[in-house]
N, CA, C and O of each residue as an XYZ file, in Angstrom:
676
protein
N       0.833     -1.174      0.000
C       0.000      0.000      0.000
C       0.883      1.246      0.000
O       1.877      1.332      0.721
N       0.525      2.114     -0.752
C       1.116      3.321     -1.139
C       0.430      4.564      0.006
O      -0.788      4.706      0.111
N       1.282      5.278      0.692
C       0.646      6.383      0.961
C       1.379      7.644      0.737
O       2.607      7.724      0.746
N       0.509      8.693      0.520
C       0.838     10.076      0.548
C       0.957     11.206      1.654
O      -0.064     11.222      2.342
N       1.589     11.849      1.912
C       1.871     12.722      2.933
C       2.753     13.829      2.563
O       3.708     13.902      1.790
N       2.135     14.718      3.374
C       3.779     15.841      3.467
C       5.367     15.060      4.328
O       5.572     14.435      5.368
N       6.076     15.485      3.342
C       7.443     15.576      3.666
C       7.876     15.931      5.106
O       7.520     17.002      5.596
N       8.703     14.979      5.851
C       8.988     15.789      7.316
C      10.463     15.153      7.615
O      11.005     14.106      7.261
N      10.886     16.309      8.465
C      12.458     16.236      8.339
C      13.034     14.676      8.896
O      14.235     14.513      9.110
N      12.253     13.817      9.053
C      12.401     12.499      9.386
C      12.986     11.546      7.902
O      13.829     10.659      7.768
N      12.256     12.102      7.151
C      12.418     11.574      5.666
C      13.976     11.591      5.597
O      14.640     10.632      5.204
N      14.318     12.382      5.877
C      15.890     13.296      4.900
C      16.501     12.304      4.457
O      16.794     12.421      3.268
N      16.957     10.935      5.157
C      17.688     10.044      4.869
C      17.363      9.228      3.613
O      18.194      9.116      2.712
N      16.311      8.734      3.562
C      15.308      7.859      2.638
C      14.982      9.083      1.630
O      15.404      8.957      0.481
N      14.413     10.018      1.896
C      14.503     11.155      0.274
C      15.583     11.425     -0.390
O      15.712     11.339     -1.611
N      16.412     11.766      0.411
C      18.038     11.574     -0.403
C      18.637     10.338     -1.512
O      19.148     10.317     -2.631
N      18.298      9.509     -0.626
C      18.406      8.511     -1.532
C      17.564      7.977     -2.365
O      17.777      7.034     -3.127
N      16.618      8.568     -2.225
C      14.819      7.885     -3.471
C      15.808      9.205     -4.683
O      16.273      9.038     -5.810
N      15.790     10.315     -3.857
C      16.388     11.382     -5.240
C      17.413     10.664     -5.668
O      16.841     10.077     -6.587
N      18.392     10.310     -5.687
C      19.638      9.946     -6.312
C      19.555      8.590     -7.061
O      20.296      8.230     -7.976
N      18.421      7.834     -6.457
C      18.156      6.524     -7.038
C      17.426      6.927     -8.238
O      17.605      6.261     -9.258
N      16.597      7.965     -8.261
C      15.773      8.439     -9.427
C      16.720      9.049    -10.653
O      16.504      8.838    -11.846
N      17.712      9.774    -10.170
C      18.618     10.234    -10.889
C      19.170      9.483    -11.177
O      20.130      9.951    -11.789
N      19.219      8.334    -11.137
C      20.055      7.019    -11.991
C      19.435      6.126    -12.834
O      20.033      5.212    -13.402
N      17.784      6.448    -12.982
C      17.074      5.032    -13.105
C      16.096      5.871    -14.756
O      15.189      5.259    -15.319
N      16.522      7.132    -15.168
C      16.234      7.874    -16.376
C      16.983      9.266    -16.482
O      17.505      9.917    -15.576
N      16.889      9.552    -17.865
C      17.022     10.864    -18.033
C      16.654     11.235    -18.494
O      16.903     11.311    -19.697
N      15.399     11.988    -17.675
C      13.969     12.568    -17.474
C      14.286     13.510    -16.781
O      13.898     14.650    -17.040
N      15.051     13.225    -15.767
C      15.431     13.991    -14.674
C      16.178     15.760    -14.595
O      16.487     16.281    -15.666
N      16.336     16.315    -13.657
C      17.018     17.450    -14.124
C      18.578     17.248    -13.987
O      19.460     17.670    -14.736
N      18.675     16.593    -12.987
C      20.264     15.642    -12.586
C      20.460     14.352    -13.195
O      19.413     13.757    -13.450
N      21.462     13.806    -13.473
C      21.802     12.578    -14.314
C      22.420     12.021    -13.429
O      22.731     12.660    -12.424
N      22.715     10.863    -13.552
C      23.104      9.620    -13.065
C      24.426     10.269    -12.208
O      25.288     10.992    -12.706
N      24.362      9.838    -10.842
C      26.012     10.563    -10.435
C      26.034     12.177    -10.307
O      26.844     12.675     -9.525
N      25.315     12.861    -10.924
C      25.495     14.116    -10.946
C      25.039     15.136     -9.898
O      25.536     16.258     -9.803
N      23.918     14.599     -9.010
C      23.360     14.646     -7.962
C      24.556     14.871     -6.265
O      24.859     13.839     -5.667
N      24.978     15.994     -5.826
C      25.540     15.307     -4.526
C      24.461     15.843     -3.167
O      24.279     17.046     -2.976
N      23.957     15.025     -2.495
C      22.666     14.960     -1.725
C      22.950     14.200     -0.369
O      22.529     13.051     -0.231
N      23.569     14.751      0.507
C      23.589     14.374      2.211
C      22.331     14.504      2.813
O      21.538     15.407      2.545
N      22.155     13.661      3.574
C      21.030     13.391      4.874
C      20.930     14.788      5.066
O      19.926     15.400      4.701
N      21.960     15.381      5.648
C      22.181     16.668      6.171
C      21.561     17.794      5.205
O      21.160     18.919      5.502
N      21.601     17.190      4.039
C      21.554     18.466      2.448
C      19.894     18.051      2.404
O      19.127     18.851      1.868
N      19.333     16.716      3.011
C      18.066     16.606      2.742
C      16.990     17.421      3.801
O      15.981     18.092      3.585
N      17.712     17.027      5.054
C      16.852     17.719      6.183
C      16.490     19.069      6.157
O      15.391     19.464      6.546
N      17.639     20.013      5.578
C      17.688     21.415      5.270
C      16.571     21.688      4.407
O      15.740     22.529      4.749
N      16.487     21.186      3.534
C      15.815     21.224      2.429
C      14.216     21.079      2.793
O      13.204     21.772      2.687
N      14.581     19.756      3.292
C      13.070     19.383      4.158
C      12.606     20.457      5.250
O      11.455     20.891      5.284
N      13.367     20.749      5.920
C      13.061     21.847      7.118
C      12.928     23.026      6.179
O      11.835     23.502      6.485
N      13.265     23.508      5.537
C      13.112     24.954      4.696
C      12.062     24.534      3.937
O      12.177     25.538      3.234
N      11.085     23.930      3.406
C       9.898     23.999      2.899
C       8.778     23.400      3.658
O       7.637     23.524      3.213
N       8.944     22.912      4.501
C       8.258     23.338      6.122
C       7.266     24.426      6.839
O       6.136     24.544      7.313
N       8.422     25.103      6.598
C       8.472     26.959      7.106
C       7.843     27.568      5.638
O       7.236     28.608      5.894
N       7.814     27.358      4.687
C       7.107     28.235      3.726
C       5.692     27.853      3.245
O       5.572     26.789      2.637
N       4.337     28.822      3.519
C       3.254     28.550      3.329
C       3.198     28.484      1.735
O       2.188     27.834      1.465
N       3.655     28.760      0.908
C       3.562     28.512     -0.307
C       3.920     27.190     -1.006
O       3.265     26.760     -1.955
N       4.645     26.771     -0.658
C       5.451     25.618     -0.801
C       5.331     24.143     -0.132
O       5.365     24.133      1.098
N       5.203     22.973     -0.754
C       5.277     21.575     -0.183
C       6.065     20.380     -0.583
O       6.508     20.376     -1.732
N       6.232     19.681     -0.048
C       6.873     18.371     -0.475
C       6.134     17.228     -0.180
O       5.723     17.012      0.960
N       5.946     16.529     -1.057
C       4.983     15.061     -0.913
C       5.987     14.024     -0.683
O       7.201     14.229     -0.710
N       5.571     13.192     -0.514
C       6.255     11.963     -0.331
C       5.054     10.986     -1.009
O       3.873     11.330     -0.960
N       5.454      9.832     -1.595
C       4.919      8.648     -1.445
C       5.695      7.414     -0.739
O       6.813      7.026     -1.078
N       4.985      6.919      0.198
C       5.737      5.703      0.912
C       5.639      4.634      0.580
O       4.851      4.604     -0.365
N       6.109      3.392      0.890
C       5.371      2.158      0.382
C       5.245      1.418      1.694
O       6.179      0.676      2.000
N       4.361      1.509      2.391
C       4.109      0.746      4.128
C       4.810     -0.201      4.277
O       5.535     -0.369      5.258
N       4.659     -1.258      2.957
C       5.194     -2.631      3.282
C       6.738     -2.722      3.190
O       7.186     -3.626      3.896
N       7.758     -1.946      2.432
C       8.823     -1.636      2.673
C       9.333     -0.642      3.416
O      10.541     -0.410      3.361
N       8.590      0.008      4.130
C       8.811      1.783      4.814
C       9.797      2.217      4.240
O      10.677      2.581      5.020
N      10.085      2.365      2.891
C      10.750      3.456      2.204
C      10.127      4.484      0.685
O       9.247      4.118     -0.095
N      10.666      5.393      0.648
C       9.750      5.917     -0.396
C      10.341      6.571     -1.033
O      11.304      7.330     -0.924
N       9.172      5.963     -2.336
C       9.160      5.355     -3.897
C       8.330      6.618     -4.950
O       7.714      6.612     -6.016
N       8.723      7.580     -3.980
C       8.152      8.935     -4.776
C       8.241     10.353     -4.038
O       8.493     10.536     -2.847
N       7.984     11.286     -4.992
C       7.678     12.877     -4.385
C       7.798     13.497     -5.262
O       8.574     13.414     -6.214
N       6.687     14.489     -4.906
C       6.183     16.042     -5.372
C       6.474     17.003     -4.788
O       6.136     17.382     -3.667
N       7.669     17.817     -6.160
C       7.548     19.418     -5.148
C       7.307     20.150     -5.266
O       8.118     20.785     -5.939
N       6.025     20.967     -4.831
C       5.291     21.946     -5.529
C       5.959     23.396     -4.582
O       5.870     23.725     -3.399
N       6.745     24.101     -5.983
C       7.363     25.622     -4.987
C       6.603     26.786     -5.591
O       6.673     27.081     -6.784
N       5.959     27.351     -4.800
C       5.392     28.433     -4.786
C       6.097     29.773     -4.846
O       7.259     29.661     -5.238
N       5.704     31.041     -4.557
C       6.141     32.494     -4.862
C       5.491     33.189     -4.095
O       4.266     33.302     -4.059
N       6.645     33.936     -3.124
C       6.050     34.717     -2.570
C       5.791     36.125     -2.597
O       5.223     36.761     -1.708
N       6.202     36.528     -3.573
C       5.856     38.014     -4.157
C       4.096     37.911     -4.168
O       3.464     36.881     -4.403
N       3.666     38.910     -3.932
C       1.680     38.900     -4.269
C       1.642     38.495     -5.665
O       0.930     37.537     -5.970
N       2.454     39.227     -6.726
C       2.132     39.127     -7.791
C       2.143     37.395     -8.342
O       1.430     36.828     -9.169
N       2.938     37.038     -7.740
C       3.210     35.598     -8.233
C       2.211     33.940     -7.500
O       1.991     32.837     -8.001
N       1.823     34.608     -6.042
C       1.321     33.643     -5.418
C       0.547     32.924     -6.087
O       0.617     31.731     -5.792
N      -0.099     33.166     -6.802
C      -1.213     32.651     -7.304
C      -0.736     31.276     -8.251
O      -1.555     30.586     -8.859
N       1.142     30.959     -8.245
C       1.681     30.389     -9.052
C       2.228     29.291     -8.366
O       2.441     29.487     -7.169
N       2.514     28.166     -8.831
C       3.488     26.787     -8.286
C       4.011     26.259     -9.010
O       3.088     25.982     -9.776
N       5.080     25.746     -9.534
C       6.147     25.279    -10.150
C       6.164     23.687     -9.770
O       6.566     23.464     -8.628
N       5.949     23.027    -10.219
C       5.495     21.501     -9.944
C       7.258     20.151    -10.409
O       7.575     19.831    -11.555
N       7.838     19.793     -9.388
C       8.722     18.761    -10.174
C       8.447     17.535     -9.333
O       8.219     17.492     -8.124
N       8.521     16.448    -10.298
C       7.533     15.174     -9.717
C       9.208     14.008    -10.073
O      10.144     14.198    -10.849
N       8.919     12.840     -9.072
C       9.760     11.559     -9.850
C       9.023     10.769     -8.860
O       8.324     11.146     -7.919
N       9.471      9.036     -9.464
C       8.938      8.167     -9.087
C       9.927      7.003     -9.150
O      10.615      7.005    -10.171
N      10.111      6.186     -8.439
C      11.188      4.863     -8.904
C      10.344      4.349     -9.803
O       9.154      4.501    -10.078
N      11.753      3.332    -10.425
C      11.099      2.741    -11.574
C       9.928      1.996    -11.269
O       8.761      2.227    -11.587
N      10.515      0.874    -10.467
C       9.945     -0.316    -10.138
C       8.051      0.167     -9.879
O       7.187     -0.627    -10.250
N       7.667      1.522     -9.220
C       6.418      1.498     -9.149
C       6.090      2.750    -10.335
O       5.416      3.577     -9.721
N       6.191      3.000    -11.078
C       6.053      3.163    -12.535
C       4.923      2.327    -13.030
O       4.832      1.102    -13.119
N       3.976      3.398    -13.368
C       2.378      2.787    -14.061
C       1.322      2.195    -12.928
O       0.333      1.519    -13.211
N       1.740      2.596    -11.537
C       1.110      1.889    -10.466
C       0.100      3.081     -9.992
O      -0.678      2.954     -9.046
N       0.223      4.214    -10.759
C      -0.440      5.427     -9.952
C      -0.004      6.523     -8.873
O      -0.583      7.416     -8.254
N       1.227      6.049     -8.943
C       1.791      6.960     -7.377
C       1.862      8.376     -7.947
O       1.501      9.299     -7.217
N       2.308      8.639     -9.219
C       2.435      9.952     -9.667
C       1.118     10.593     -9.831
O       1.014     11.791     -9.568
N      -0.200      9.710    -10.362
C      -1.236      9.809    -10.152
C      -1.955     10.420     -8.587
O      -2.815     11.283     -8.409
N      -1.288      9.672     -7.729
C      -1.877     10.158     -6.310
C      -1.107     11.635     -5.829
O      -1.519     12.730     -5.446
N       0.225     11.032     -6.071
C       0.848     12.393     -5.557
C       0.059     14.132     -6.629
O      -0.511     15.051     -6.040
N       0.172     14.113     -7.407
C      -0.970     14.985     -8.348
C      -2.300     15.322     -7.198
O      -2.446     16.319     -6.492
N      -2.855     14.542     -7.273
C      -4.110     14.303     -6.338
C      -4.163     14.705     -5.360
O      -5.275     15.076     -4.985
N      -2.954     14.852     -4.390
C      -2.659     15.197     -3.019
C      -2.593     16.852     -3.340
O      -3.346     17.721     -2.899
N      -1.489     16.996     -4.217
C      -1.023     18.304     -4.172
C      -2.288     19.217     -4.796
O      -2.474     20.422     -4.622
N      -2.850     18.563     -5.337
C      -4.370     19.688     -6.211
C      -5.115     20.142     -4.715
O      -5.394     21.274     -4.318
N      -5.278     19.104     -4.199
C      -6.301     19.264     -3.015
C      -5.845     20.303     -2.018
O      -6.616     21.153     -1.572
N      -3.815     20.162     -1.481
C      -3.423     21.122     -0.839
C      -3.235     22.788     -1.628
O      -3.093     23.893     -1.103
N      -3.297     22.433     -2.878
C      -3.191     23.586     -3.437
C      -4.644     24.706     -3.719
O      -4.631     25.935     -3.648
N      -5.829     23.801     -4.051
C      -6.855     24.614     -3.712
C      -7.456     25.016     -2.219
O      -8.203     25.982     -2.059
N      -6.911     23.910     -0.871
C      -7.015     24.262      0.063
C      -6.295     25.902      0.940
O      -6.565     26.673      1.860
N      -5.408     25.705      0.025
C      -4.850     27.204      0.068
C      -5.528     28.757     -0.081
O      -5.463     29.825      0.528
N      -6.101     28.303     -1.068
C      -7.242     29.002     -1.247
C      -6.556     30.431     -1.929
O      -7.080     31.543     -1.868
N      -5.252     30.104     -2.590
C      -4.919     31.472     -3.775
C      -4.362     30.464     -5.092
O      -4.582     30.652     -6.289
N      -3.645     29.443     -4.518
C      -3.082     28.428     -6.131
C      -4.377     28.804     -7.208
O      -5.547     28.511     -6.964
N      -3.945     29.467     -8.367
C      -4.802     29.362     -9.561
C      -4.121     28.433    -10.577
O      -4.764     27.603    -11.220
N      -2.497     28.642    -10.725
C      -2.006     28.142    -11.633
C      -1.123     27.106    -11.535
O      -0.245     27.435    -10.736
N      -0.911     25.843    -12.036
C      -0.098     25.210    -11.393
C       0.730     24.742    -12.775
O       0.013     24.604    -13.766
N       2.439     24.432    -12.980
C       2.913     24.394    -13.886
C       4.447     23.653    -14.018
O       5.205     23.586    -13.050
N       4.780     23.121    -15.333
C       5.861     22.363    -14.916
C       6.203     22.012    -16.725
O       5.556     22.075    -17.770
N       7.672     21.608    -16.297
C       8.092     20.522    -17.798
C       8.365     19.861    -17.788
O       8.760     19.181    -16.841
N       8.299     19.584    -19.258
C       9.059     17.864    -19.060
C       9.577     17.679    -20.856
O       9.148     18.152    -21.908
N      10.382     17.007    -20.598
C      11.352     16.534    -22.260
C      10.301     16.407    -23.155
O       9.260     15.963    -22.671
N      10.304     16.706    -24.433
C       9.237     15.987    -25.453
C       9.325     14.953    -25.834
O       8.383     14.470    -26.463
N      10.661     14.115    -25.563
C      10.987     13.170    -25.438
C       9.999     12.169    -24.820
O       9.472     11.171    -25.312
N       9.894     12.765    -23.504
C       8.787     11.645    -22.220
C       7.681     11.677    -22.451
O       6.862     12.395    -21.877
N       7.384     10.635    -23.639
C       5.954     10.525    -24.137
C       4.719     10.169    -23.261
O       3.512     10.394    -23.345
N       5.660      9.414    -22.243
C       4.835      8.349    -20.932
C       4.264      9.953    -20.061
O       3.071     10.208    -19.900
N       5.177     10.688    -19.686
C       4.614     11.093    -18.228
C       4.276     12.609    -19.366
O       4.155     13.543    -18.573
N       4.147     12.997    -20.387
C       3.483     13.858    -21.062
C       1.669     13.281    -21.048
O       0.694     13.815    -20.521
N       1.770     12.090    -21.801
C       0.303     11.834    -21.854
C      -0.116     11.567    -20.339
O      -1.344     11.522    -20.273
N       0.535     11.362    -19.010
C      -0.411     11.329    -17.633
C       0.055     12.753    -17.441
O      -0.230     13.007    -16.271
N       0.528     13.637    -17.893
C      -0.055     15.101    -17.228
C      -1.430     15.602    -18.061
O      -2.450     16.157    -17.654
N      -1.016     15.168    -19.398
C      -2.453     15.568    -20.248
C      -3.304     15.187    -19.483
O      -4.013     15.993    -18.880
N      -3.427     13.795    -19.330
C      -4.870     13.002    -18.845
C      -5.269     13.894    -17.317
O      -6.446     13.843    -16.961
N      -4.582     14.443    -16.722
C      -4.504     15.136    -15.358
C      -4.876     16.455    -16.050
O      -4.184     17.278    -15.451
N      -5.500     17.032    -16.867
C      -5.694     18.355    -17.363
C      -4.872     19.506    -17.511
O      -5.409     20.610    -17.425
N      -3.371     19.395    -17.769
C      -2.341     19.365    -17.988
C      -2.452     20.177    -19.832
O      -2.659     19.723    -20.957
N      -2.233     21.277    -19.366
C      -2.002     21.564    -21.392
C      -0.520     21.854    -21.562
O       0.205     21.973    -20.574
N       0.012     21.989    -23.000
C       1.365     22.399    -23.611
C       1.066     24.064    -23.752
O       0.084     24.489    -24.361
N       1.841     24.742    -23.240
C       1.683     26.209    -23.631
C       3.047     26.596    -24.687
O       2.958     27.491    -25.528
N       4.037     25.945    -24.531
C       5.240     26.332    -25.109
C       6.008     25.142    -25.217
O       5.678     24.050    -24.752
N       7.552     25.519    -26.157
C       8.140     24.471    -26.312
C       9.789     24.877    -25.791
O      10.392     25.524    -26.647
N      10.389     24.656    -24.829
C      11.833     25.666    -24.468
C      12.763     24.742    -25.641
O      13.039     23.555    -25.464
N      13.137     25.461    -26.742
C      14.015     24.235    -27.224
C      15.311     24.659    -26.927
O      15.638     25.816    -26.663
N      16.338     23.273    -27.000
C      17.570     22.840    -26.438
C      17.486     23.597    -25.275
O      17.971     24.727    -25.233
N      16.875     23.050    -24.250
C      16.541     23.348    -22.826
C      17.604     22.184    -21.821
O      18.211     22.282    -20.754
N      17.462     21.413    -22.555
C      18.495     19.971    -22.128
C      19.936     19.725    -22.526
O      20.258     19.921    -23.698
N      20.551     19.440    -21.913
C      21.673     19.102    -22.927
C      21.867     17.657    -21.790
O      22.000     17.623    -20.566
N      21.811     16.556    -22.830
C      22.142     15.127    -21.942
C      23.444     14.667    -22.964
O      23.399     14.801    -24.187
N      24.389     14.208    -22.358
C      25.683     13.791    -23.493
C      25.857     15.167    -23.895
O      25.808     16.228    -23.271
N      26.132     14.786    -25.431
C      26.148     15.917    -26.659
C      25.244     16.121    -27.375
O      25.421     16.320    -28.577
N      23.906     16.120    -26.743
C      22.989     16.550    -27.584
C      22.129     16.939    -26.632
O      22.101     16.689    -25.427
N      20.827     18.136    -27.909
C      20.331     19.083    -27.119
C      18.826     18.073    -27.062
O      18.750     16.990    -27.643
N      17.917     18.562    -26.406
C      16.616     18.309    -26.123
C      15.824     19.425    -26.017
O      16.384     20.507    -25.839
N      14.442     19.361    -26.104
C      13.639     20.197    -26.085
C      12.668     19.979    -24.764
O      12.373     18.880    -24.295
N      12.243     21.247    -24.274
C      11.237     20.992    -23.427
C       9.896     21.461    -23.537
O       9.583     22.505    -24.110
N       9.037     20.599    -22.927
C       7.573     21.283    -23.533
C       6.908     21.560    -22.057
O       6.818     20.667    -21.215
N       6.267     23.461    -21.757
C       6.152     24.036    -20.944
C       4.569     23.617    -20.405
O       3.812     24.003    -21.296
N       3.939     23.114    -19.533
C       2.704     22.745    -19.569
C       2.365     23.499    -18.140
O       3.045     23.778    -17.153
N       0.903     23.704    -18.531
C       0.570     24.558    -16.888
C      -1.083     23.765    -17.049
O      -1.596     22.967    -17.833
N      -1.496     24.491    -15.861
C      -2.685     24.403    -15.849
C      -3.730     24.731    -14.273
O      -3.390     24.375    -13.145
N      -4.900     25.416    -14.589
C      -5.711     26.293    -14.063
C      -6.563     25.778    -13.014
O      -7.555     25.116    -13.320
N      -6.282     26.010    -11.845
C      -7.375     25.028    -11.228
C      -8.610     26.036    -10.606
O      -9.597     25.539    -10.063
């Protein structure tokens, strides 16, 4: 059984390493394999500093039956007035639970904390045009393409494109 929750500085150890395991297992990612350097210490900070900001969250997905976790959402917000109304969305998932829904739930979690907020209008994010998989589950999540950043990527020696997607809740 999968569950969802906010992030708490208990995680740091096990998020550190779900991030770095993710950063090895595609490049989808914004970090590549190895490229990532991420201490317990570098996680807790991190974890404790989006804590403290009402704009901002971190999800977790757990997996009960292994107590480690196999996902997270980080939705960063803006705290200028002009911008609040905005969140910047970056999602990963291990492989192994890939197509199981967790990215599905975590989505789900964060919509609910984000209209509970009661200013999120816009919520927004990219992803490679490459990632045909997690393009069509943001579509299906009401998810549109507004733009395309090209050679936004550079993986090896070659460039990639990114396609800018938001959407209105």
């Amino acid at each position: 059984m999968i569950q969802i929750r906010e992030a708490c500085e208990y995680d740091a150890k096990r998020f550190a390493k779900m991030q770095l395991q993710i950063d090895g297992e595609t490049d989808y990612m914004l970090y590549g394999a190895g490229e990532r350097e991420i201490s317990t210490k570098d996680a807790k900070k991190r974890l404790e500093y989006f804590a403290d900001l009402p704009y901002s969250i971190i999800l977790v997905a757990e997996d009960m039956e292994t107590e480690s976790l196999v996902g997270f959402l980080i939705a960063d917000g803006n705290p200028p007035n002009r911008m609040q109304h905005s969140i910047y969305i970056a999602v990963g998932v291990l492989k192994d639970y890939w197509g199981q829904g967790v990215a599905t739930c975590l989505f789900e979690h964060m919509e609910t904390w984000a209209r509970g907020r009661g200013i999120v209008r816009r919520i927004e994010l990219g992803v490679l045009c490459e990632n045909q998989k997690a393009l069509r589950l943001y579509q299906k999540l009401g998810y549109e393409i507004e733009g395309t950043h090209r050679d936004s990527f550079m993986i090896g020696n070659e460039y990639y494109d990114t396609y800018w997607l938001s959407k209105l809740i």
